[in-house]
N, C-alpha and C positions, 0 to 999 in steps of 0.2 A: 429200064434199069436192070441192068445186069446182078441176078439171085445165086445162090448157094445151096447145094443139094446137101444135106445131112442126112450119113445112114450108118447106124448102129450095131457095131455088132458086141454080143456080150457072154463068154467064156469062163470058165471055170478058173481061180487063182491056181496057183501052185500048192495051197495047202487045203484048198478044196470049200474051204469055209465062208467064201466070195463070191465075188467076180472081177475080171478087168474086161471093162469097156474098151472098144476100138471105134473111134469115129472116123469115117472118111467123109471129107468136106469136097467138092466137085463143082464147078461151074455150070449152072444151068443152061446149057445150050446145046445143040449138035452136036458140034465141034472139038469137044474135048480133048485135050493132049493129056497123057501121064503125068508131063511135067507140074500139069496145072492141078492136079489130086494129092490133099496133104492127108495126113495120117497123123493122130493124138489118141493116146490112150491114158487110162486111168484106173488104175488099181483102185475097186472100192468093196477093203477088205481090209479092217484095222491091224491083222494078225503080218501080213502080209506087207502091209506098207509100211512097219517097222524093219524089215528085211529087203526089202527090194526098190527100189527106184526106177521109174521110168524116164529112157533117154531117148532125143529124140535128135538121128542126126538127118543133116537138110538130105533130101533127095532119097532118103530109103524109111522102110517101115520103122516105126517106133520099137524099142522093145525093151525088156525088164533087166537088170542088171543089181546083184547084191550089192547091199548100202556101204557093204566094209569093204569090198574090193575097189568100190569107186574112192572113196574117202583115203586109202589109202594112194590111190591115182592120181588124187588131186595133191595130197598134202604134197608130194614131190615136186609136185607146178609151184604148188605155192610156196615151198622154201625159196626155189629158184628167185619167184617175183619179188617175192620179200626181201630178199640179197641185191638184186639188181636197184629195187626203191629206196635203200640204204644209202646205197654208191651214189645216186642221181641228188639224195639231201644230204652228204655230207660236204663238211666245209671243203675239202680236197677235191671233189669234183665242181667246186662253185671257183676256185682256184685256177681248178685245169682250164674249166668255160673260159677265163680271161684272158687265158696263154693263146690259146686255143685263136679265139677274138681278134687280138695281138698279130700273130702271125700274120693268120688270113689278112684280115682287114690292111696291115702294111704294106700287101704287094699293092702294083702301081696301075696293072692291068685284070682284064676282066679275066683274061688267057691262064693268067699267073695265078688270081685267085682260085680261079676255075681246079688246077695243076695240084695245089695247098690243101683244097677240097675234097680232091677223089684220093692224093695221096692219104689221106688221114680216113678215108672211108665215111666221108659226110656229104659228099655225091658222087651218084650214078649217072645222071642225067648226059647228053656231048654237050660240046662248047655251045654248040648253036643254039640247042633249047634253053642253058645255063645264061646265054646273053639274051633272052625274048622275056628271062624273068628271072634276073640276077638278086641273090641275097648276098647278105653278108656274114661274114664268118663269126659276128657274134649270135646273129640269125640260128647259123647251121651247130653252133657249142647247145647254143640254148633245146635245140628239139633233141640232143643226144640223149642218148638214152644211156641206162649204167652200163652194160657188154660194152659199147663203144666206146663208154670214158673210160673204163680199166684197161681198153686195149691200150687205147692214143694216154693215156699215162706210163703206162710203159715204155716210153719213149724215151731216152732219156733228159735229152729239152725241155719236153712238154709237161715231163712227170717232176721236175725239180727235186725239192725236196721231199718230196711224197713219195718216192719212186717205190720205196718198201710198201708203200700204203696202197697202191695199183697191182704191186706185181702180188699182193696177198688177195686182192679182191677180184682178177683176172683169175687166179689159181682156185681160187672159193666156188667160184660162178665154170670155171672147165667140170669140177669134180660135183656140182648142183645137175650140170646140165646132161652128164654122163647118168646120175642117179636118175634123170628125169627119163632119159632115152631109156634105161632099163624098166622103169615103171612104164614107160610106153608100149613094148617090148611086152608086156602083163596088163595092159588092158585090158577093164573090165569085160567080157565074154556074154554074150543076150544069154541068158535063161531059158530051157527048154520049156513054153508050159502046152503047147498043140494050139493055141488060140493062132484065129483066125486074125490075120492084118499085122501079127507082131513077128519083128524077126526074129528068126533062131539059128 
């Protein structure tokens, strides 16, 4: 049965009154690849863990990043998601889902459906994989997500009476998604502290 090598190493915090730990986890065996070596660390230093956060992304060293530059990073994401889970339960996108449904489903062929599908951006897939595992177009309304019903409500068919109600919440979600690119743009930055295993 295949084991796990754990080996600790342990640094000074940033305000010197700590430490953060770095674990490196490894497969016991020969053979080891980089890819198979994870990297977790842990600030264990009350002073410090009020200020900084440990992020850990896939494939590269853990490292420290202040708690208000992240929180500020996120809240941008999350106005975005917030706006888009709005659009997905409101009555006008449970409206559109049925137009939407309507359409598709009325054409007569898989071709046509197939045409109704990729115009409206609710498939990607060609004809040929689209007929080995055909949905329907109440199907493809129902997994929409909000960005795609604000777009396909701006239609003006598809957005009927709502049309005002899409062309606001297409416009909401352009000017969410521009503040998020700038927040990303300002991603939070690893923290210098010289410990060993974390990035800087």
């Amino acid at each position: 049965m295949a084991t796990t090598d754990y080996t600790d190493v342990s640094s000074p915090c940033p305000c010197g009154q700590g430490t953060i730990t770095v674990t490196q986890a490894s497969p016991d065996h020969p053979w080891v690849k980089a890819s198979q070596i994870t990297y977790s660390a842990e600030i264990e230093c009350e002073v410090c863990r009020q200020v900084y956060s440990v992020q850990h992304d896939y494939g590269a060293f853990p490292h420290l990043v202040r708690k208000a530059d992240l929180q500020a990073f996120q809240a941008a994401r999350q106005k975005r998601q917030t706006a888009v889970r709005e659009i997905e339960a409101s009555r006008e996108a449970g409206d559109l889902r049925r137009r939407i449904a309507a359409r598709v489903d009325a054409e007569w062929s898989m071709a046509a459906k197939h045409r109704q599908l990729q115009g409206l951006g609710l498939a990607y897939e060609s004809l040929g994989t689209y007929r080995k595992r055909p949905y329907s177009g109440a199907d493809a309304a129902k997994r929409a997500g909000g960005t795609s019903l604000a777009r396909i409500g701006c239609i003006d068919e598809l957005g009927a009476g709502d049309l005002d109600f899409f062309r606001e919440a297409k416009e909401k979600l352009e000017q969410l998604e521009q503040l998020e690119a700038e927040e990303r743009r300002l991603k939070p930055q690893p923290v210098k502290t010289g410990a060993r295993w974390l990035q800087e």
